[in-house]
FIVOMAR-59254 format. One record per residue: x, y, z of N, C-alpha, C, O in turn; residue in three letters; residue number from 1. Coordinates in pm, whole numbers, plus 50000, padded with zeros to 5 digits. Layout:
N
     n_x     n_y     n_z    ca_x    ca_y    ca_z     c_x     c_y     c_z     o_x     o_y     o_z   resn   resi
       X       Y       Z       X       Y       Z       X       Y       Z       X       Y       Z    ala    NUM
...
END
This chain:
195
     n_x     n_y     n_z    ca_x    ca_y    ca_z     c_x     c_y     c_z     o_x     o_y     o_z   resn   resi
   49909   50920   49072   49892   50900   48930   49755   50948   48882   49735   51010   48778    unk      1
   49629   50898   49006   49502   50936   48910   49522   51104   48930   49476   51158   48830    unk      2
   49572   51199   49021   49555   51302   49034   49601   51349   48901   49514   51372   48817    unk      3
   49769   51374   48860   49760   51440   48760   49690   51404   48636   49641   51490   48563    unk      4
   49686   51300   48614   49579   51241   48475   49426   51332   48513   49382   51410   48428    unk      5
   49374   51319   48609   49247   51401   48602   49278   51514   48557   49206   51552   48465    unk      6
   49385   51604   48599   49340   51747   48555   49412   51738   48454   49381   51837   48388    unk      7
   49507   51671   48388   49595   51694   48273   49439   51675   48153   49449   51695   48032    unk      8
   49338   51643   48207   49271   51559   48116   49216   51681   48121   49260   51756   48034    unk      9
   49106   51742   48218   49015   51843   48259   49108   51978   48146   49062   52057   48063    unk     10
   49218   51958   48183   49297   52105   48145   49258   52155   48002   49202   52254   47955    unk     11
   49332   52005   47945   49317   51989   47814   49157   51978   47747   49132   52038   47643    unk     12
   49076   51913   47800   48941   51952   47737   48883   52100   47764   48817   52155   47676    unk     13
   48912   52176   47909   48929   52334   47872   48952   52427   47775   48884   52524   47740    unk     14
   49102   52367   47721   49167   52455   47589   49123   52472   47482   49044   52384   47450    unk     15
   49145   52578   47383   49128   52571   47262   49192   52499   47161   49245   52550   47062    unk     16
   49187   52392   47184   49315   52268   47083   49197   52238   46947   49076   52218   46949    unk     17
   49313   52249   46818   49241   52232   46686   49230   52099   46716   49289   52013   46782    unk     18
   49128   52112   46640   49105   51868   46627   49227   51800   46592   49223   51678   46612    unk     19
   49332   51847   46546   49445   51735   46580   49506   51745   46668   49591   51658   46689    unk     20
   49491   51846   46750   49592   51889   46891   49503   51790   46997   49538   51719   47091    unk     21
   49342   51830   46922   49258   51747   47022   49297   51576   47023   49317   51510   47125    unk     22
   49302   51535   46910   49325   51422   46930   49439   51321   46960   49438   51205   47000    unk     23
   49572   51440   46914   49677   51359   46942   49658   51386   47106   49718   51298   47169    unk     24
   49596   51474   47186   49569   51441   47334   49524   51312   47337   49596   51218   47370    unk     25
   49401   51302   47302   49311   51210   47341   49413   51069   47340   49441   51004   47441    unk     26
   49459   51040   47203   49577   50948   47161   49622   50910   47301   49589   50802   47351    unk     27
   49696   50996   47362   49844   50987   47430   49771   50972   47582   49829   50920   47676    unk     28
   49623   51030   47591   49550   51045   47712   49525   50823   47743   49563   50744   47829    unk     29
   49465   50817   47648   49399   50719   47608   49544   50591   47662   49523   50507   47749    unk     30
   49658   50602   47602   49743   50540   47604   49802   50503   47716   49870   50403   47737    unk     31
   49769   50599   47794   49817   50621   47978   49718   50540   48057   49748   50448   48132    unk     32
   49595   50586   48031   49491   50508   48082   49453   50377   48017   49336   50340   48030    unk     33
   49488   50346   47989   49450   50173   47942   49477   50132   47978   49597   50130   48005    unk     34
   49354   50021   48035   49349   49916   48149   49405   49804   48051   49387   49781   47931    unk     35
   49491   49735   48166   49537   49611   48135   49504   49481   48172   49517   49465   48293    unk     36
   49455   49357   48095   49411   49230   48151   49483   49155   48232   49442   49055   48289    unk     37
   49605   49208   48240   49685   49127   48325   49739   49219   48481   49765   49161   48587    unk     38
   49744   49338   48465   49775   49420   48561   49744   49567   48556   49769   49653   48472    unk     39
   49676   49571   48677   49617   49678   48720   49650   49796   48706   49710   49829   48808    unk     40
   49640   49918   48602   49698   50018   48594   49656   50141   48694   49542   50189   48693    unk     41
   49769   50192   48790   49730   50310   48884   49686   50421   48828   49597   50490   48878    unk     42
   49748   50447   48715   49687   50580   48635   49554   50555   48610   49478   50641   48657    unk     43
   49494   50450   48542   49365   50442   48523   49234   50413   48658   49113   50436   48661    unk     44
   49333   50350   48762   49214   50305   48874   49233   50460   48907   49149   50516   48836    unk     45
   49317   50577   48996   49311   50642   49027   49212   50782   48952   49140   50858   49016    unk     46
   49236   50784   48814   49144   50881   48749   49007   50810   48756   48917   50891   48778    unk     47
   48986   50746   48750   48824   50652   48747   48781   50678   48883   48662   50700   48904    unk     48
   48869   50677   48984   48830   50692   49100   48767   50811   49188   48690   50813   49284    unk     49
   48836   50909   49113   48828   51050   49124   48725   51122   49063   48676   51227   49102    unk     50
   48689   51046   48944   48547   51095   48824   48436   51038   48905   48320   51077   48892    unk     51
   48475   50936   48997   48365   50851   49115   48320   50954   49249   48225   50959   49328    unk     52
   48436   51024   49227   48415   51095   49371   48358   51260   49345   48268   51321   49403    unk     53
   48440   51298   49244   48339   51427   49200   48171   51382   49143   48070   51449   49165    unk     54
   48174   51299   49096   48018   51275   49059   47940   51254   49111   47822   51269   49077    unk     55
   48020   51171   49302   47958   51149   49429   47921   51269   49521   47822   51298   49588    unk     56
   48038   51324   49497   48042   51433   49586   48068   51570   49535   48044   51658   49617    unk     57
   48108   51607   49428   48144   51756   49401   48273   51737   49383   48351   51656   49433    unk     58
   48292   51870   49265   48480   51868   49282   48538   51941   49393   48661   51941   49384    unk     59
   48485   52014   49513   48491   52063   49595   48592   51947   49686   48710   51966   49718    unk     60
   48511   51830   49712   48540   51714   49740   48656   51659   49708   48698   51586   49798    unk     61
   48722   51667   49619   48845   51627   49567   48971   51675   49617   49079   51617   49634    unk     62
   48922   51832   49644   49034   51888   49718   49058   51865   49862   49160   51872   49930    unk     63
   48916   51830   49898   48948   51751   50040   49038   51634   50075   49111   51626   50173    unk     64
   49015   51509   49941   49047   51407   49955   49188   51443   49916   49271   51392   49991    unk     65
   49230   51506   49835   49399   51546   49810   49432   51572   49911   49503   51492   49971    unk     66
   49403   51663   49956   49461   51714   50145   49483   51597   50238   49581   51591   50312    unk     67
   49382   51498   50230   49399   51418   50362   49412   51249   50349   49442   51158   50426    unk     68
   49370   51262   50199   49413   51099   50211   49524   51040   50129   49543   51097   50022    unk     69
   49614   50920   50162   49764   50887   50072   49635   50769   50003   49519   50734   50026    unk     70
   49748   50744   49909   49676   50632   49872   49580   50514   49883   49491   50482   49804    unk     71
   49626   50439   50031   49593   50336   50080   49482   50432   50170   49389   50353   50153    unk     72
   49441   50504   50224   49320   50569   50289   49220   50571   50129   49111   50520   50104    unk     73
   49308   50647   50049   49193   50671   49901   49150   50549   49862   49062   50558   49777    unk     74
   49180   50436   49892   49168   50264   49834   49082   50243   49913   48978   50200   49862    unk     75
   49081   50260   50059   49022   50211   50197   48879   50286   50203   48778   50217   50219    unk     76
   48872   50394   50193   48756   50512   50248   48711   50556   50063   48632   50651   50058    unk     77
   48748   50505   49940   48667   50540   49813   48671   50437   49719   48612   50451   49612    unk     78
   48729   50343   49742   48743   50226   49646   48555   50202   49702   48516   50211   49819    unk     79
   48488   50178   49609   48298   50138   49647   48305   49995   49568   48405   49942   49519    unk     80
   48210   49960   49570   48137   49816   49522   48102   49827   49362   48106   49753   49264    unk     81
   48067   49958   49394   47993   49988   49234   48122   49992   49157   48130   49921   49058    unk     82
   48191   50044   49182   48345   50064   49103   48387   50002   49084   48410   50001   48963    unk     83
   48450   49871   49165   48483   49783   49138   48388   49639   49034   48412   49551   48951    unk     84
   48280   49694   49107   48161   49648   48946   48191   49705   48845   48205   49621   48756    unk     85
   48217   49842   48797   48196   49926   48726   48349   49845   48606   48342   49790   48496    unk     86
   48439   49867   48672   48584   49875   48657   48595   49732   48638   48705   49713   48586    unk     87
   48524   49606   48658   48555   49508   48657   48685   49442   48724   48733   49355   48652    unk     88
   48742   49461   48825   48807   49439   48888   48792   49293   48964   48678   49271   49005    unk     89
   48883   49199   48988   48872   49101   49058   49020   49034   49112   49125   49098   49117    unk     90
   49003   48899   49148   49133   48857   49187   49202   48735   49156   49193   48638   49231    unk     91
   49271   48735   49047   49272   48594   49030   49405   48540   49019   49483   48624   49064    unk     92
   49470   48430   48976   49560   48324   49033   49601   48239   48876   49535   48242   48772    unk     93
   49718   48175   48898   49786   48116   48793   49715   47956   48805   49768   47906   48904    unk     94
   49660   47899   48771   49626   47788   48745   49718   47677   48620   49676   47683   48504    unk     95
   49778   47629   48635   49853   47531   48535   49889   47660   48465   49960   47747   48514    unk     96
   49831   47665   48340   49831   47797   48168   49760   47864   48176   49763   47964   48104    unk     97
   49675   47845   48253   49572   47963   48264   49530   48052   48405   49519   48015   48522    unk     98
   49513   48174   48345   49516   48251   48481   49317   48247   48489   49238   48243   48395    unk     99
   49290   48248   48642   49165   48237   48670   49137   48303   48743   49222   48340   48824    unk    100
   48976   48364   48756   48960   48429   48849   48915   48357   49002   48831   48267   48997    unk    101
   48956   48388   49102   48913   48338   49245   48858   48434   49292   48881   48397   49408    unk    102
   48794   48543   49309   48704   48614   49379   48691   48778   49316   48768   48843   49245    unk    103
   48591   48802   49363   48496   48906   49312   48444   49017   49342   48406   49119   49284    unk    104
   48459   48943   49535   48417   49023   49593   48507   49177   49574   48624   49189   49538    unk    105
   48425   49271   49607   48484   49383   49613   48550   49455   49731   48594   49569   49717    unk    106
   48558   49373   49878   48610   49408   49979   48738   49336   49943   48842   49399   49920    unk    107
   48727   49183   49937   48883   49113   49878   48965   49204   49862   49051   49249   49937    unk    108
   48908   49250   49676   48950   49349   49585   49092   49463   49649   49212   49484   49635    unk    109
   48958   49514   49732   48989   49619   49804   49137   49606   49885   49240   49673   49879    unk    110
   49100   49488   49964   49208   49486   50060   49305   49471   49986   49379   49568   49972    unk    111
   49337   49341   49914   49453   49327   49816   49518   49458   49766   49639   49476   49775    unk    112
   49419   49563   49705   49523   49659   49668   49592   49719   49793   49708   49759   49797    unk    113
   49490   49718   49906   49565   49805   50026   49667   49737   50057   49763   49777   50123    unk    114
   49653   49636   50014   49798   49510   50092   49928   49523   49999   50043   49483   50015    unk    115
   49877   49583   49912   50017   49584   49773   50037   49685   49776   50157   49708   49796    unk    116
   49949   49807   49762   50008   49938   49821   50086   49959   49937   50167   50052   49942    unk    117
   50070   49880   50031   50090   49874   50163   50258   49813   50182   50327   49846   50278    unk    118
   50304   49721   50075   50415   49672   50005   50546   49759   50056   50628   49712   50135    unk    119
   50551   49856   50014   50659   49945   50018   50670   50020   50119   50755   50109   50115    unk    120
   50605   50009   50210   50592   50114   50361   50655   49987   50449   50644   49866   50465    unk    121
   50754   50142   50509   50803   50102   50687   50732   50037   50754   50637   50097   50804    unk    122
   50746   49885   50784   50643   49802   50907   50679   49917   51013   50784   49979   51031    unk    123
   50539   49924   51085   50499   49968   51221   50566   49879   51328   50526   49763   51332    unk    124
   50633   49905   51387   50714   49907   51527   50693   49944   51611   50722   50064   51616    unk    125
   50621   49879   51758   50556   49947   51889   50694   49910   52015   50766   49812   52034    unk    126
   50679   50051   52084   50750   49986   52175   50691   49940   52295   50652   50022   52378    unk    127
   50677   49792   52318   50599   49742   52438   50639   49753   52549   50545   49769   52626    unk    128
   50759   49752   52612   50798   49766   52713   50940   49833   52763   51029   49751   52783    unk    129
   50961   49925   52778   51134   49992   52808   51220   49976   52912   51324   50039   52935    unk    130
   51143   49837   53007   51197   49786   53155   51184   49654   53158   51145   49581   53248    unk    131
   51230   49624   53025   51139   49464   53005   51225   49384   53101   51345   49409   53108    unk    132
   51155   49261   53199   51250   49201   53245   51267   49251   53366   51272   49170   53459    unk    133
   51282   49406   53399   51334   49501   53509   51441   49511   53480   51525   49541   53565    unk    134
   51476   49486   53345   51664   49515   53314   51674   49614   53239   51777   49621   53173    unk    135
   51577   49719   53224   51581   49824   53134   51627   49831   52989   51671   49911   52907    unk    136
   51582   49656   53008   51591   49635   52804   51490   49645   52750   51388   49607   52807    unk    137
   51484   49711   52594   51366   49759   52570   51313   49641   52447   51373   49586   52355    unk    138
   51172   49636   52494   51079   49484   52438   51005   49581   52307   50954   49687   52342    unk    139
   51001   49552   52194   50978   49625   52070   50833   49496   51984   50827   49374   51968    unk    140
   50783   49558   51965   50686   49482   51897   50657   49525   51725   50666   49637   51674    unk    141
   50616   49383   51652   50620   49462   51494   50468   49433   51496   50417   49322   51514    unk    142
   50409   49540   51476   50215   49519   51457   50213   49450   51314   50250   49516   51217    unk    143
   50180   49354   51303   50166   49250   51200   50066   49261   51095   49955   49224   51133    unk    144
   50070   49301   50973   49981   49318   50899   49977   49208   50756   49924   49234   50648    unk    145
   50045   49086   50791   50045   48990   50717   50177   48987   50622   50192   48895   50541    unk    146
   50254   49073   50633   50419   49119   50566   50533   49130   50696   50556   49202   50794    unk    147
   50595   48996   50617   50704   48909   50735   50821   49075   50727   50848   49150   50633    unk    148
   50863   49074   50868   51017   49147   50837   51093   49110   50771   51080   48988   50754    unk    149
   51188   49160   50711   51331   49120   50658   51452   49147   50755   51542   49231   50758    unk    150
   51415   49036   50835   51528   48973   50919   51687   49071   50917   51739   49156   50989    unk    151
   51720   49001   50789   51866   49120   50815   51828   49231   50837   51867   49273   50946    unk    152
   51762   49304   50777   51730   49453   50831   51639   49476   50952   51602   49588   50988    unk    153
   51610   49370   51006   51560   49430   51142   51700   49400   51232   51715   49453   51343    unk    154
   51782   49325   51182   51871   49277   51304   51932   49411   51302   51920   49482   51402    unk    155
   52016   49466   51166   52089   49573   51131   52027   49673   51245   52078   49726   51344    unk    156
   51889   49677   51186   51816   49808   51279   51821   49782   51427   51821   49894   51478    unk    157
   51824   49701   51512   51848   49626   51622   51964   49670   51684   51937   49693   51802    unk    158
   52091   49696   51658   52218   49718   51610   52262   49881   51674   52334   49917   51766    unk    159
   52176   49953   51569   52131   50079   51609   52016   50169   51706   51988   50280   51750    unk    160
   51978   50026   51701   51870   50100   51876   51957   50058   51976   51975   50131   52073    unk    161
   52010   49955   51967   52123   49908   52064   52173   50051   52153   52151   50089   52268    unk    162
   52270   50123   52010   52357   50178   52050   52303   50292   52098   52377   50348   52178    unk    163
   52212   50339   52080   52121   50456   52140   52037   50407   52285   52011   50476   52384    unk    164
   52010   50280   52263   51912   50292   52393   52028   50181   52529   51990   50115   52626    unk    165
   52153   50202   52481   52216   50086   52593   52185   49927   52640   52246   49858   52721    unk    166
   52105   49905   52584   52073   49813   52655   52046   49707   52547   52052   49746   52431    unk    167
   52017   49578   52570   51954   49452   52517   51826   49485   52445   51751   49547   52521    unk    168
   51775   49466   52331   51697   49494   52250   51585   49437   52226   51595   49453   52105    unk    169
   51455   49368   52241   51413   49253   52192   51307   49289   52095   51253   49399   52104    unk    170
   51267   49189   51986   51221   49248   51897   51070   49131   51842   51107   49050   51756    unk    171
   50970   49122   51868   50876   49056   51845   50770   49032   51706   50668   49101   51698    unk    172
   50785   48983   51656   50756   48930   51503   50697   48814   51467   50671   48731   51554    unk    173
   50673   48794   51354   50644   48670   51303   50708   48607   51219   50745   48672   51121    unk    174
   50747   48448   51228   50823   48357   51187   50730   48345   51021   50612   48381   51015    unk    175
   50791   48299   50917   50773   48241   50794   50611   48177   50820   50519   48218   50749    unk    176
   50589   48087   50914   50460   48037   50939   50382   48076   51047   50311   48011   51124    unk    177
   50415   48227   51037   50344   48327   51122   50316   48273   51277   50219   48309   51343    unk    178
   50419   48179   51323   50390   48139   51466   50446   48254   51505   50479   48347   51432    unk    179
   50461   48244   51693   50560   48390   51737   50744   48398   51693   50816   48301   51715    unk    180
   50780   48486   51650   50921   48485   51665   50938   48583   51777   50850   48667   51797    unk    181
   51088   48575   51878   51128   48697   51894   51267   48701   51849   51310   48600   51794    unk    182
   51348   48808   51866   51476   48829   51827   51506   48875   51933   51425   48885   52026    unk    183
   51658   48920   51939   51731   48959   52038   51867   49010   52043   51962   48937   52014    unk    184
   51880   49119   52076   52041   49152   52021   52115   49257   52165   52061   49348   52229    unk    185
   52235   49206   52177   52301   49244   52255   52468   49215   52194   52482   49096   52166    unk    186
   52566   49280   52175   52705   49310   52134   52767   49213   52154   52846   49178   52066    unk    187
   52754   49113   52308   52839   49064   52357   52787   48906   52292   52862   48818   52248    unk    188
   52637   48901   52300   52595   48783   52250   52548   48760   52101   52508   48648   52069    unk    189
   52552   48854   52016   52530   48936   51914   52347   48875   51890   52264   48866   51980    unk    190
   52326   48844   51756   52155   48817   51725   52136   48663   51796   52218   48573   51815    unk    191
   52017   48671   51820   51939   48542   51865   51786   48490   51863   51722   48549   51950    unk    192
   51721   48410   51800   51596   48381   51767   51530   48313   51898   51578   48208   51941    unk    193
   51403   48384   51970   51372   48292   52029   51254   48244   51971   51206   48313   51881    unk    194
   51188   48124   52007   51057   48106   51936   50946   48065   52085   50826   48042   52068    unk    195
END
């Protein structure tokens, strides 16, 4: 989002636009980027972020960071302190009627977005062991980043490693109150929770 807003912006202050061409830009520019008190707009953190990084570094720089970083790296490795000063950014919580702020810090900040960005991505799946047991069932681990699986769809997916890897499946996770879960799936005995 901040990418095309930067240059849609850059483009357009390039051109020769009469003052109403100029401004119905500005208008419609303006309208995209407006920060909201209640939720965080990507179009606006991302162009702010980018005017942070050419001014840090050059626009040279930009084309680097397009090349190599997704979002959650651009949050992780350019979200700064000052910005989030700058940007007023914080974190706050529903209290009774009123929403409040609980923290400030700018690492919080930080992480939270990486954790909500982070929302919509495939959990990481390790495979720990492919002889687990010595029964050549394969022991699967979920690297835990504070976002529970969704159970039916790991069993489903369970299902289908099954049928590819022959054997008994096991699948290591975390329970609702993040103690250990494991799972377990085999045809004959179908799913099973161990704890």
């Amino acid at each position: 989002e901040g990418w095309a807003s930067y240059w849609h912006a850059r483009i357009m202050r390039e051109l020769d636009l009469s003052a109403d061409e100029h401004l119905e830009f500005a208008r419609l520019h303006a309208a995209i980027l407006q920060p909201s008190p209640r939720r965080l707009n990507p179009y606006y953190l991302g162009y702010q972020m980018l005017l942070d990084i050419e001014r840090r570094h050059g626009e040279r720089h930009l084309f680097e960071v397009r090349e190599v970083e997704n979002d959650i790296s651009l949050i992780r490795n350019y979200l700064t302190r000052e910005l989030v000063d700058e940007l007023d950014l914080y974190l706050y919580e529903r209290q009774g009627d009123e929403l409040v702020i609980v923290d400030k810090d700018w690492e919080a900040v930080r992480e939270r977005l990486i954790g909500e960005l982070g929302g919509n991505q495939t959990p990481v799946i390790l495979v720990e062991d492919g002889d687990y047991e010595g029964n050549l069932e394969l022991y699967l681990r979920h690297s835990w980043d504070g976002r529970k699986l969704d159970l039916d769809w790991a069993e489903k997916t369970m299902e289908h490693i099954y049928r590819l890897w022959g054997r008994r499946v096991w699948l290591e996770t975390r329970a609702d109150d993040e103690s250990r879960l494991v799972l377990s799936y085999h045809p004959r005995e179908g799913h099973k929770q161990h704890r």
